[in-house]
C-alpha positions as CSV (number, residue, x, y, z in Angstrom):
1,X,-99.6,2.0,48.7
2,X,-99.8,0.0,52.2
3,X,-98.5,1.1,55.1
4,X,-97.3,-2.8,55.0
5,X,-96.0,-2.8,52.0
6,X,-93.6,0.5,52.6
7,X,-92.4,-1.5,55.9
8,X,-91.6,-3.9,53.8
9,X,-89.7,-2.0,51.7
10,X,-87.9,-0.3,54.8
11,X,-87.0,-3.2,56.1
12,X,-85.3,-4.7,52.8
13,X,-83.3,-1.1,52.2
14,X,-82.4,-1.7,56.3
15,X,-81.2,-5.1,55.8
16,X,-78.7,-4.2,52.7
17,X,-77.7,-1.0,54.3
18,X,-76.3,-3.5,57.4
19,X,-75.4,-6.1,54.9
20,X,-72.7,-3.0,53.1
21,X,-71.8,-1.8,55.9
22,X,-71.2,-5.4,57.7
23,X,-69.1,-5.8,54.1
24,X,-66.7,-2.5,54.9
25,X,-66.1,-3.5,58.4
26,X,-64.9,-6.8,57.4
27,X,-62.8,-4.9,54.3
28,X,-61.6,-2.4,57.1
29,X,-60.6,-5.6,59.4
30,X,-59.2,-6.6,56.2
31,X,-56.8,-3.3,55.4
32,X,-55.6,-3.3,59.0
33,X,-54.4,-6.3,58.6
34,X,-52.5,-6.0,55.5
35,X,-51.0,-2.5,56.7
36,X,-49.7,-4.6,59.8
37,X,-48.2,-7.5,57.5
38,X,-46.9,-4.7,55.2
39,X,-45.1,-2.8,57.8
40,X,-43.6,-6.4,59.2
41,X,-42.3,-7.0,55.7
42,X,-41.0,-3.1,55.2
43,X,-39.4,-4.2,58.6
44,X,-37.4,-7.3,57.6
45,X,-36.6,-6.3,54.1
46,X,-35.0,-3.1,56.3
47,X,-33.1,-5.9,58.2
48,X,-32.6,-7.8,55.2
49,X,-30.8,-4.4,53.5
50,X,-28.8,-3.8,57.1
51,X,-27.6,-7.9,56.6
52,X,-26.8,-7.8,53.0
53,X,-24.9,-4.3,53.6
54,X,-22.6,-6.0,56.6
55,X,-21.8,-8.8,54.8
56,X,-20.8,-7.1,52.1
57,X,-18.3,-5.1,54.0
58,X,-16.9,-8.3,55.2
59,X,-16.6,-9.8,51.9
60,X,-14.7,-6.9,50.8
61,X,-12.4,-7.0,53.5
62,X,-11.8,-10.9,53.0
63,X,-11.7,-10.7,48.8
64,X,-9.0,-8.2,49.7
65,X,-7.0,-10.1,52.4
66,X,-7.2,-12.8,49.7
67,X,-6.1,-11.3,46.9
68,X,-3.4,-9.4,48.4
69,X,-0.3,-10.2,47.0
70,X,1.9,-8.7,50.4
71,X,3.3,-11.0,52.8
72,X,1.4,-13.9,53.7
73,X,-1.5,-13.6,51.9
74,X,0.4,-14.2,48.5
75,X,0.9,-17.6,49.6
76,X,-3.3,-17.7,50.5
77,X,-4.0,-16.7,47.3
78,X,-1.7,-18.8,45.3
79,X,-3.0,-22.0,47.2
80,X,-7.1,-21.0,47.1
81,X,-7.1,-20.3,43.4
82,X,-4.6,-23.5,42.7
83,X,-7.5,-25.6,44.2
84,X,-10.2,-23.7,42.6
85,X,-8.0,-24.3,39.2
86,X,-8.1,-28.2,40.4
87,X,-11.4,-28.5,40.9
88,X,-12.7,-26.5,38.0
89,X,-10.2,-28.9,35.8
90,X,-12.2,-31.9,37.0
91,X,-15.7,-30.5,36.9
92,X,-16.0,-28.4,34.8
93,X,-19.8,-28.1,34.3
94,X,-20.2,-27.0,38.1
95,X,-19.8,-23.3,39.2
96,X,-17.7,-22.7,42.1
97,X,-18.3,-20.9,45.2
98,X,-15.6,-20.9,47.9
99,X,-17.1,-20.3,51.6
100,X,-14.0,-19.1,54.4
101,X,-15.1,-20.8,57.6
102,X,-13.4,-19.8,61.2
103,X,-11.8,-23.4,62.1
104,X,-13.1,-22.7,65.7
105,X,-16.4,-22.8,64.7
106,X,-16.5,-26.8,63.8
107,X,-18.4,-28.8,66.4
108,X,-16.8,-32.5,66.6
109,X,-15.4,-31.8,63.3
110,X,-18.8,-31.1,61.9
111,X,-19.8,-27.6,60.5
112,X,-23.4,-26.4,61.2
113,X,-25.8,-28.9,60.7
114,X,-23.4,-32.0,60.0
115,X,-23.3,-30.8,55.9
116,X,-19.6,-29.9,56.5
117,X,-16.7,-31.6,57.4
118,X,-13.8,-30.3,58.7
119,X,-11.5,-33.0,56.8
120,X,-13.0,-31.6,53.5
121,X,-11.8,-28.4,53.9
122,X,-8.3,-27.1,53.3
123,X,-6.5,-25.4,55.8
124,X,-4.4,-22.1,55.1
């Protein structure tokens, strides 16, 4: 064979060597940047869990000032599920969800981002 033709041939196995290895570089870049996104998303999911956790100690709390049938709260309870009862009676293919708002929080009589009236709510 020819000295030519074996340079060749070096130079063809040369250029797919760099072309593989250019190919796990970018597959390296690749991982790295997936272990970063996967470690944000470990992250907030961990925030996520810590939310979920705290809210559902204050839910607690509040489905058992609510349904406490001392003092007060009795009369709460009676008037919340009375209006539930109400509304239910008139719609009843929608579900209910009842949302307890601090009344200090409403803005001009507006509630977040204008979806909530403060005339719409009932006051206990």
């Amino acid at each position: 064979m020819d000295n030519k033709i074996l340079w060749h041939i070096i130079d063809d196995l040369r250029n797919d060597v760099n072309c593989h290895i250019d190919t796990i570089t970018d597959m390296d870049a690749e991982i790295d940047k997936l272990q970063a996104e996967n470690k944000d998303l470990v992250s907030a999911c961990n925030m996520l869990r810590e939310d979920y956790k705290s809210v559902e100690v204050h839910c607690d709390r509040l489905v058992k000032q609510v349904s406490s049938n001392r003092g007060s709260n009795s009369n709460t309870h009676t008037h919340i599920t009375k209006e539930v009862n109400d509304y239910m009676n008139h719609h009843p293919e929608h579900e209910v969800r009842l949302y307890i708002l601090p009344t200090k929080s409403f803005k001009d009589g507006l509630y977040d981002d204008d979806y909530i009236c403060f005339d719409d709510g009932i006051e206990v």
